[in-house]
C-alpha positions as CSV (number, residue, x, y, z in Angstrom):
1,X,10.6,-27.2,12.3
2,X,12.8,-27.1,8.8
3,X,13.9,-23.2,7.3
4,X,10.8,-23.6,4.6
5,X,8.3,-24.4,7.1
6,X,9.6,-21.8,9.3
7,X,9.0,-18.8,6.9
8,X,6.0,-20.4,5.3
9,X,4.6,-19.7,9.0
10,X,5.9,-16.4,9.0
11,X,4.3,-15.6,5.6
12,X,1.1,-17.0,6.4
13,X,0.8,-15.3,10.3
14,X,1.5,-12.1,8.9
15,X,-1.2,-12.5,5.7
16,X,-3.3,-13.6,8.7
17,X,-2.8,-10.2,10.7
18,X,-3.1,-8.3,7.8
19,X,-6.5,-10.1,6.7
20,X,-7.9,-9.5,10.1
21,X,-7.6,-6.0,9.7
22,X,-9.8,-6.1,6.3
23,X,-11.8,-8.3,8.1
24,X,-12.6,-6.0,11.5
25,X,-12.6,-2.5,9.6
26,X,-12.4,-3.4,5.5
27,X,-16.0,-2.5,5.3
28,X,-15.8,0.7,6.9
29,X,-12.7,1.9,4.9
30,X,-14.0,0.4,2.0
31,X,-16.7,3.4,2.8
32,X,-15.0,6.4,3.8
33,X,-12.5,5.6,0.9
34,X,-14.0,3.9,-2.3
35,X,-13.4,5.4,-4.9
36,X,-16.2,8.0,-5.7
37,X,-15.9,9.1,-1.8
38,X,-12.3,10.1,-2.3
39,X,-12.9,12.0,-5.8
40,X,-15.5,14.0,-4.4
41,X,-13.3,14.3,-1.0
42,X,-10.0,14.9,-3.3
43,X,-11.5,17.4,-5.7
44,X,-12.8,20.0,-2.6
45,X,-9.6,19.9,-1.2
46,X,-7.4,19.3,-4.5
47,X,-4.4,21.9,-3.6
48,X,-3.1,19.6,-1.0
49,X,-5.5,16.4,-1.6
50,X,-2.5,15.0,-2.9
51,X,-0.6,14.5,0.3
52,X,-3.4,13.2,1.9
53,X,-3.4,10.4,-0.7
54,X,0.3,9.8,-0.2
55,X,-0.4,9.5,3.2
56,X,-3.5,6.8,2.8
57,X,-1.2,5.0,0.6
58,X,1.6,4.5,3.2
59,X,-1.1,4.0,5.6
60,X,-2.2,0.9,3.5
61,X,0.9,-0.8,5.5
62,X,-0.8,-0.9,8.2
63,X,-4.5,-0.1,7.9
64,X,-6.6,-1.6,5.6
65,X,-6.7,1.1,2.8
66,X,-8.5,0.1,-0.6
67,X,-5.2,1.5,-2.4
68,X,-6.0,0.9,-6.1
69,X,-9.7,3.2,-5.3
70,X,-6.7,6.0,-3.7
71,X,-5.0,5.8,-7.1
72,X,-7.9,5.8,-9.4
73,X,-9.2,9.1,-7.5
74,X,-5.6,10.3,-7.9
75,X,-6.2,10.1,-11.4
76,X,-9.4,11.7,-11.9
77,X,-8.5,14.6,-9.9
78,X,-5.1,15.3,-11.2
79,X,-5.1,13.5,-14.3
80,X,-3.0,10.8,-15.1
81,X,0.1,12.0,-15.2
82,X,0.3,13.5,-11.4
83,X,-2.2,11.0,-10.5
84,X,0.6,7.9,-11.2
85,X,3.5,10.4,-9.8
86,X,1.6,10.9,-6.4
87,X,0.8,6.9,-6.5
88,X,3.8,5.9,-7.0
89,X,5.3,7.6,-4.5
90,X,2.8,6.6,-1.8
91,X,3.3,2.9,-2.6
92,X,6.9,3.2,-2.4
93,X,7.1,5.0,0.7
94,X,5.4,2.3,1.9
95,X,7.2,-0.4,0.6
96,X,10.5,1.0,2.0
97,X,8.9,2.0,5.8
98,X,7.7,-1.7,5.5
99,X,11.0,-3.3,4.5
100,X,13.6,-0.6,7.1
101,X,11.0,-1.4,10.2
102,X,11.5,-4.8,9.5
103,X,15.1,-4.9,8.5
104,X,16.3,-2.9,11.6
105,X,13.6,-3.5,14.4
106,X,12.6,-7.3,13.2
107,X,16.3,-8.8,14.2
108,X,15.8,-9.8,18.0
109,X,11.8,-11.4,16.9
110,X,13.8,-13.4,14.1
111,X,16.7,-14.5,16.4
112,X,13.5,-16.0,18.7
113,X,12.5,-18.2,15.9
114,X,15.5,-19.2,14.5
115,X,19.4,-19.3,14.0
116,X,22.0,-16.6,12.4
117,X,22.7,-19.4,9.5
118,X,18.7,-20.1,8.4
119,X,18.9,-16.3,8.5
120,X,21.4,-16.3,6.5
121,X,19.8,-18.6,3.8
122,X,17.1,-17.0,4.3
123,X,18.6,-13.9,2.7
124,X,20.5,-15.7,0.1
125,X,16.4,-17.2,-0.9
126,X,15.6,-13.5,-1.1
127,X,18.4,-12.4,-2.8
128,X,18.2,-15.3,-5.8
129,X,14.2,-15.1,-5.6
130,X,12.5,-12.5,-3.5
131,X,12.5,-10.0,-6.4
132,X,10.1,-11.9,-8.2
133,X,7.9,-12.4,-5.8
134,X,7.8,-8.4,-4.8
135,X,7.2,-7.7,-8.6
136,X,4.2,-10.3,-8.3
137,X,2.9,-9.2,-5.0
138,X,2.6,-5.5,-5.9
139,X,-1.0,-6.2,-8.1
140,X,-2.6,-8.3,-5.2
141,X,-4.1,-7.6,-1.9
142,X,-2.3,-8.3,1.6
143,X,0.8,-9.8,-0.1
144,X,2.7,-6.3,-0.9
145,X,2.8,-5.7,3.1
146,X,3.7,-9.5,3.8
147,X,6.7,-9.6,1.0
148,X,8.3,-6.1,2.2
149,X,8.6,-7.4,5.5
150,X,9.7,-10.7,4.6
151,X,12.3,-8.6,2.8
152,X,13.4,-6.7,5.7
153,X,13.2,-10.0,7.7
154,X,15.4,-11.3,5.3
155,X,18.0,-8.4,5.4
156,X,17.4,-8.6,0.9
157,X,20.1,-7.0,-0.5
158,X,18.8,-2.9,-0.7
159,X,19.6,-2.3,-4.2
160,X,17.7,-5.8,-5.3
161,X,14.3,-4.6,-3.3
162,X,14.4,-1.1,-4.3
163,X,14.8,-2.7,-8.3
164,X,11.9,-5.2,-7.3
165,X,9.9,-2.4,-5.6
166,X,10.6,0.1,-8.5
167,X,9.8,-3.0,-11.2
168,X,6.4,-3.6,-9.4
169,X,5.3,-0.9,-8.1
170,X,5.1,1.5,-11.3
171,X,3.8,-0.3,-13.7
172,X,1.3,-0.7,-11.1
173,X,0.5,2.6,-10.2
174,X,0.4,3.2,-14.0
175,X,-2.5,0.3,-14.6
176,X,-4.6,2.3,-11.7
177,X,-4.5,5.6,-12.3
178,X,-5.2,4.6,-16.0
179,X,-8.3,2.8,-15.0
180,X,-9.1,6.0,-12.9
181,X,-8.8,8.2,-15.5
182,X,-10.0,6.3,-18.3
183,X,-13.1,5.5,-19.8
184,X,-11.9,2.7,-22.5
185,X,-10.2,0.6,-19.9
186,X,-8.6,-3.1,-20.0
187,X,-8.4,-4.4,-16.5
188,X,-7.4,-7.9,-17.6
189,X,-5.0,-7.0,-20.4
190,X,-3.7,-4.0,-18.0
191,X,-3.2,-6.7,-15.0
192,X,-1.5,-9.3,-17.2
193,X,1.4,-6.5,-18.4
194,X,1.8,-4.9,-15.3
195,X,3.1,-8.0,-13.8
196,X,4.6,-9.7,-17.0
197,X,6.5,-6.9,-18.5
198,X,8.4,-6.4,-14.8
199,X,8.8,-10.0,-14.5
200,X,10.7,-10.0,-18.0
201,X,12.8,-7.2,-17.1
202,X,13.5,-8.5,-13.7
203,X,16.3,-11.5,-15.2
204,X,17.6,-8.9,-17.0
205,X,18.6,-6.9,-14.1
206,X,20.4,-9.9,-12.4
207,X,22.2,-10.9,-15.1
208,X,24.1,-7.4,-15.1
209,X,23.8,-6.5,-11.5
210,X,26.8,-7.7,-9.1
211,X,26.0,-10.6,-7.5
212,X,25.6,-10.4,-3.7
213,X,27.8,-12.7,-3.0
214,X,30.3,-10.4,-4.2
215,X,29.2,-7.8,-2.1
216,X,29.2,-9.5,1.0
217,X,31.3,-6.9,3.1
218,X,28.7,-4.3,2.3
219,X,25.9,-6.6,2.9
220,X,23.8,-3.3,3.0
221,X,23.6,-2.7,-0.4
C-alpha cells in the first residue's frame, strides 16, 4: 500500500470510529446537551457551570459532545466575553490531549503500519500542510478529533499545531458563543471568516517562522 493510501486509511478509520459514536449515542447527547438543556442546567449551577463546560468540551474528544450547543450555552450564561474564554479553553485542552496521546502513546500502532521513513514524510506532509487542514477542521464535525491525532501521529512540529490550533480554534469559539449570545446572528457570514481570516494569517506565520527543517535536532518544537 503507497504512504497516501496509508494515511488516507488512517483518516478515514478514525472518522469512522468517531462517527459511530454519534451514530450509537449522538441522539441521546444531542438530548441531555442541546443547547437550551445546558442553559437551563448552566444557569442553576452558574458559579462552577463553567468547569463542567470545559470538561464536556474536552470530552468532545472522545464522546460525542454537540460542542458548538456547549459554547452557545457558555455564552448566554456568562455572556460573551467569558463564554468564548471558557470555550476556548475547552477546545484547546482538547486539541492538545488529542495530539500528546497520539504523539507519545501512538508510536508502536504507527510502526505496525508502516516504516520510520513514511513516518518521517509523513511529518514533513504535516509540517508543510497539516496547519491548514487543523485551521479548516476546527468549524466541522468529527474532523477536529481525526486532524489532532493525525497531528500527533505525525510527530507535527509543536509550535506549528499549537499556531494551527490557536488560528482555528478561536475564531471559532468566537463565531459560537456569538451565535449564543446574540440575537442578530450571521451563521453563513460568521462560518466563512472564521475559517478564511485564519487561513489568510496561517501563510503568514510560515513565512516568518523557522522552518523545521532547521530545527531538526529539537524535532520537539
Amino acid at each position: 500500500m503507497s504512504f497516501f493510501a496509508k494515511i488516507l486509511t488512517i483518516t478515514v478509520l478514525l472518522a469512522l470510529l468517531f462517527a459511530l459514536g454519534f451514530a450509537l449515542w449522538g441522539e441521546e447527547f444531542e438530548i441531555l446537551f442541546n443547547q437550551q438543556a445546558c442553559v437551563a442546567w448552566f444557569s442553576r449551577i452558574k458559579p462552577y457551570a463553567w468547569l463542567l463546560g470545559i470538561a464536556l468540551l474536552i470530552g468532545d474528544l472522545i464522546l460525542p459532545v454537540p460542542a458548538t450547543g456547549i459554547m452557545a450555552s457558555l455564552g448566554v450564561v456568562y455572556g460573551f466575553w467569558l463564554g468564548t474564554l471558557f470555550s476556548i479553553t475547552g477546545s484547546l485542552a482538547a486539541g492538545f490531549i488529542g495530539y500528546g496521546l497520539a504523539r507519545f502513546a501512538g508510536r508502536k500502532f504507527t510502526l505496525l503500519i508502516t516504516d520510520q521513513e513514511e513516518i518521517d514524510r509523513f511529518q514533513h506532509l504535516f509540517n508543510s500542510w497539516g496547519g491548514a487542514a487543523i485551521i479548516v477542521s476546527r468549524i466541522m464535525p468529527i474532523m477536529p478529533e481525526v486532524m489532532t491525532i493525525l497531528a500527533g501521529f505525525a510527530k507535527m512540529n509543536l509550535i506549528r499545531f499549537s499556531m494551527a490550533l490557536l488560528s482555528g480554534t478561536i475564531p471559532t469559539c468566537f463565531l459560537f458563543v456569538y451565535l449564543g449570545s446574540s440575537t442578530r446572528a450571521e451563521p453563513v457570514w460568521g462560518m466563512a471568516a472564521a475559517v478564511l481570516l485564519p487561513l489568510l494569517v496561517w501563510p503568514v506565520f510560515l513565512r516568518y517562522y523557522v522552518p523545521a527543517k532547521r530545527t531538526s535536532s529539537r524535532n520537539f518544537f
